[in-house]
N, C-alpha and C positions, 0 to 999 in steps of 0.2 A: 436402449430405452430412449423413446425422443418425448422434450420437455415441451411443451406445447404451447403454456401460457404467456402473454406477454408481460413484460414486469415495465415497473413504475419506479419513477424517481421521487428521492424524499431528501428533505434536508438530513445534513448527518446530525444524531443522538436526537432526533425527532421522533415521536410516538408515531411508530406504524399507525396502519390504519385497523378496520375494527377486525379482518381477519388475522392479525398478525398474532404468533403464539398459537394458535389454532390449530386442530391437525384433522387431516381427511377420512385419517383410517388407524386400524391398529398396526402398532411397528410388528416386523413378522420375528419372531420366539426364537432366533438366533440371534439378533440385536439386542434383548434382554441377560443381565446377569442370572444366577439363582436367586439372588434379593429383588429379581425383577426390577432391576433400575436399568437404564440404558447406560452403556458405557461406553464413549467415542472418543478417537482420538482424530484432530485434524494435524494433516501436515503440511505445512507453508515454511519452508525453510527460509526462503529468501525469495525475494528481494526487499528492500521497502515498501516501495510501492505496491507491491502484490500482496504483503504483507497485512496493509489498508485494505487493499481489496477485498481481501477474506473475512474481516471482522462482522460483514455483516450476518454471514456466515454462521459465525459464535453467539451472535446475537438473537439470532433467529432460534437454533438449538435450546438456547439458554430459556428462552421465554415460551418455547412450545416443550419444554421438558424442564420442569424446574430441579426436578431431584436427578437431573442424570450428573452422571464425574463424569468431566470433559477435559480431557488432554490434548495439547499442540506444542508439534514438535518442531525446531525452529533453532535455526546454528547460530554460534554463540556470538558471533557478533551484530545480531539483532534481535538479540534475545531480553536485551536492559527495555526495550520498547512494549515488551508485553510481562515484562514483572511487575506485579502485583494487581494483573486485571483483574476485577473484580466477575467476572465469568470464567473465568477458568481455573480447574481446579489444579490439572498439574499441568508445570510447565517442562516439558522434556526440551533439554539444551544439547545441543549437538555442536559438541569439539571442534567444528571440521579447522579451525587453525591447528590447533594440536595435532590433528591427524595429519592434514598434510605436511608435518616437518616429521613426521615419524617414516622407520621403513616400511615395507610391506607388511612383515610380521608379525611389527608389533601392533600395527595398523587395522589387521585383519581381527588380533584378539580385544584389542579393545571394541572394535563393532561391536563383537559376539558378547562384549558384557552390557552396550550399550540395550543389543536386541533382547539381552536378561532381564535388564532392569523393565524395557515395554513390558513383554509378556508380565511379570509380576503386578502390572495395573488390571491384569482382566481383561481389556476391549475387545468387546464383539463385533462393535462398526469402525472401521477406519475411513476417513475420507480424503481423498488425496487432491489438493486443492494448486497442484503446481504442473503436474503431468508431465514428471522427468522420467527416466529410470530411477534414480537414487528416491526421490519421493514415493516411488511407488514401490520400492524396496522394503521400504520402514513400511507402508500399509500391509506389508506382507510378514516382515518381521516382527509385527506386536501381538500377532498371533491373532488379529482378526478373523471370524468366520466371513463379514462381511465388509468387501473393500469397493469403495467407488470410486471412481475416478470417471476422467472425459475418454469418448472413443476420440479417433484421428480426427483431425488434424488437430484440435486441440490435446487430447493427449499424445505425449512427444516421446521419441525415445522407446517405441515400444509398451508404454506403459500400463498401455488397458490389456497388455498379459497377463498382470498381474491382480487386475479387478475380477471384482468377481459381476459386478455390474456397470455397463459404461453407459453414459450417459450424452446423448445429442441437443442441446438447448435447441430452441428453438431461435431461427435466423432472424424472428421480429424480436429479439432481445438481445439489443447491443453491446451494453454497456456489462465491463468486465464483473464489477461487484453484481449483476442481476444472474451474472449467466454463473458465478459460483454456484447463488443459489438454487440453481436448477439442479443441483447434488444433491439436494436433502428432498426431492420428490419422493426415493427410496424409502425416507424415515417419514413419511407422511405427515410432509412439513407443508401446510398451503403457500402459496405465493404469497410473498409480501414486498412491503418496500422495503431498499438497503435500510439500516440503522446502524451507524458505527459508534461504540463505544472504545474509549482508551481510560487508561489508567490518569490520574492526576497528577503524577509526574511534580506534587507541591515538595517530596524531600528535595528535589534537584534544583527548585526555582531561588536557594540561597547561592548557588552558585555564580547566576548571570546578575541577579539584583543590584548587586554596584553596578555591574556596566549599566543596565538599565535605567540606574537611576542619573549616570552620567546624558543621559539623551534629554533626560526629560518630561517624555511621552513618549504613548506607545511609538515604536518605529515602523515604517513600511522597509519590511524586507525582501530584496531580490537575491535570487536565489540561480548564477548562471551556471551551475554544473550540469550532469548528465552525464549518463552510463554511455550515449550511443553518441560518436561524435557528430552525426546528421541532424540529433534535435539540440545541438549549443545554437543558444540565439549567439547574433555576434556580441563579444564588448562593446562595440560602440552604439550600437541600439539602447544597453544597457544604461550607457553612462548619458544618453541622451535623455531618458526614460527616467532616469535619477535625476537631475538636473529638474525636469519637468514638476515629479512628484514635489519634493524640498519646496521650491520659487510658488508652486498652486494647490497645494492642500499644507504647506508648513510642518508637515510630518518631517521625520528624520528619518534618513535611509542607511539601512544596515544592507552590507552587503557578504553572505555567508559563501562558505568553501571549504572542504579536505581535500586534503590530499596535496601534491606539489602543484596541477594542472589547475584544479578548480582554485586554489589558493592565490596563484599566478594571475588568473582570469578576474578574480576578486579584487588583488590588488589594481588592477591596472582600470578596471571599473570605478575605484575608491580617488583614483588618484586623477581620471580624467571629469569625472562630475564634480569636485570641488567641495567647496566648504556645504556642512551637511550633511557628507556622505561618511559614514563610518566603516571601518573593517571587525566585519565578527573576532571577537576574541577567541584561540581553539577552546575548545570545546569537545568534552564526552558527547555519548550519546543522548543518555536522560536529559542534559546541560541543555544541549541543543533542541529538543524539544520543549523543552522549559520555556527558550528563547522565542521560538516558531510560537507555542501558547500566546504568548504577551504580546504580540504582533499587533498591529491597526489594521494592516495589509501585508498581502502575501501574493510574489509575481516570481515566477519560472517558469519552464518548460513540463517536460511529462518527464516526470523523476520523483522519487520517494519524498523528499520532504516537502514537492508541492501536494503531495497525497498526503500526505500528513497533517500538515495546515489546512486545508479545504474540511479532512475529517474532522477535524478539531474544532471548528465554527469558526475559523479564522477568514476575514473576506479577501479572495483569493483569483488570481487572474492568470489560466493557462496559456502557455503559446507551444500548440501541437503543428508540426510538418509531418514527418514522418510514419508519425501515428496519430491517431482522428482523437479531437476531443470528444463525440459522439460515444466513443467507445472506451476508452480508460480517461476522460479528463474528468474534473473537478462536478460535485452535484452540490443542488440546494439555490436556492435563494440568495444568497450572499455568497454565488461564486460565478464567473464568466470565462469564457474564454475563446481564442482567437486560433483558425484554422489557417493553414498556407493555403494559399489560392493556385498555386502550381496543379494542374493535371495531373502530376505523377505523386501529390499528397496522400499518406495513407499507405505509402507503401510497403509498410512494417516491416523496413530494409535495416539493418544496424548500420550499414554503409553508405552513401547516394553511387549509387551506379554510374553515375556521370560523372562523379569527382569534384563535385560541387557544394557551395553550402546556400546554393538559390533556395533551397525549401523555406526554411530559417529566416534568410533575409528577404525575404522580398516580404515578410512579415513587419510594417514600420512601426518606430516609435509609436509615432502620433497616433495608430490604430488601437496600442494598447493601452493607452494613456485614455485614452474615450471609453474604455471600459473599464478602467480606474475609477474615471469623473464619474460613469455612473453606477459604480459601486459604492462609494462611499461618500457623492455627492459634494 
């Protein structure tokens, strides 16, 4: 099926526009339970950022079907990000820590309980919002009649074996969160703009509040991790960038990290920009969205918790090489961001081919810092 419309950008948790909610046609009689309600599950297992991506997704379902039960399934350790949205009625949590320390065995039979527990919600639509194999496995295990997914190249891995409908966005729709929604064409969902909702996340916000309250005001946080070593801006960009914000907007600059690498990167960040520059306390996950909420400013690369931030209303300033801000960076009004000017940008390499981190740097301070200034003025 090819998706034809072009879609539009919207601030996030902004009121679509007057079609949104709205539907074209009737869902067809296999999508319907016996109570006649629509029952769907999305699966977004992972990553963060993809994670964001999808929400507009549930948003969109939530408000053109008020009475359907809508399930999203999503492993366990980014799973504390979507407890207690208020649009979703169940949340299926997938082990996958647990499973991978187990052997094959026992591996295999806990699936087959996991696949028990789908099947006993009913779903008749599944949508597969990740296009792995293993995602489109669960579209197939919950006992769906109807499964959607992307054809190639966006679905990966074989996946659209497993749909019973694949779907081709249209190439005038760039941007990741627009081309999800080209999945719910099926469910006779009209085009709308993204709309991202999250959870409020206010049980977790007694956590950071001391630190918090040590800064003063809100803090502008940088944020130099990343999954793909090709989109790490350098440290020292970082720490010049920090230096910059502190001395000409009098904000305080946190600087966040997990893990041994991003933690490393943070410190050495914290300690070459000077006084001003604070290091995030560790931090759960809710914590650290807690922290990202409270924020003045929010500066990273293309990684989940600048996806995070930008959805949240947070004002937000990308720096994409590798991958186009066009296409997965930040939307809305109160967010901007900065593309490499390299020829070979966009590559959507996990590696630089050349062995290089030119993508990245040849991205300067002073570039990002001017859309700082005029974000937050």
């Amino acid at each position: 099926m090819d998706e034809t419309p072009e879609g539009t950008n919207a601030p996030p948790g902004a009121a679509a526009g007057p079609e949104a909610g709205a539907r074209h046609g009737p869902l067809p009689a296999e999508a319907l339970g016996e109570d006649g309600r629509l029952r769907v599950l999305i699966v977004r297992m992972s990553a963060l950022g993809d994670v964001i991506h999808g929400l507009p997704v549930l948003h969109a379902l939530r408000a053109a079907y008020p009475d359907a039960e809508i399930g999203w399934a999503v492993e366990d350790r980014l799973s504390a990000v979507l407890e207690g949205h208020p649009e979703i009625d169940n949340l299926h949590v997938v082990p996958r820590g647990e499973w991978d320390e187990m052997g094959w065995w026992r591996r295999w039979r806990l699936v087959r309980r996991f696949r028990t527990e789908l099947r006993s919600y009913g779903y008749r639509v599944a949508i597969d919002l990740q296009g792995l194999a293993k995602s489109a496995y669960i579209t197939r295990a919950c006992g769906a009649k109807i499964r959607i997914g992307f054809a190639p190249p966006e679905g990966r891995e074989l996946s659209h074996l497993f749909h019973t409908v694949s779907i081709v966005p249209s190439p005038r729709i760039r941007h990741i969160s627009e081309r999800n929604l080209s999945l719910l064409v099926p469910l006779a969902v009209r085009r709308q703009e993204p709309v991202f909702v999250l959870p409020d996340f206010e049980d977790a916000r007694a956590g950071v509040q001391p630190f918090l309250e040590t800064l003063g005001r809100p803090p502008a946080i940088l944020h130099p991790g990343a999954r793909w070593v090709n989109k790490l801006w350098p440290t020292e960009h970082f720490a010049d960038l920090a230096r910059r914000v502190i001395s000409e907007t009098g904000m305080p600059v946190v600087v966040t990290g997990a893990g041994d690498l991003e933690r490393s990167r943070a410190e050495a960040i914290v300690r070459d920009a000077g006084e001003g520059a604070h290091l995030s306390p560790p931090l759960g996950l809710r914590e650290f969205v807690a922290l990202v909420r409270s924020a003045g400013l929010f500066v990273g690369g293309d990684t989940g918790p600048t996806h995070l931030a930008w959805a949240s209303g947070v004002p937000t300033v990308g720096i994409f090489g590798p991958t186009s801000g066009a296409r997965s960076g930040p939307l809305g009004p109160h967010t901007r961001y900065v593309d490499s000017t390299l020829g070979c940008a966009d590559c959507r390499r996990r590696r630089c081919p050349d062995g290089t981190d030119a993508c990245m740097r040849n991205i300067r301070p002073e570039d990002v810092f001017d859309l700082v200034a005029e974000l937050i003025g």
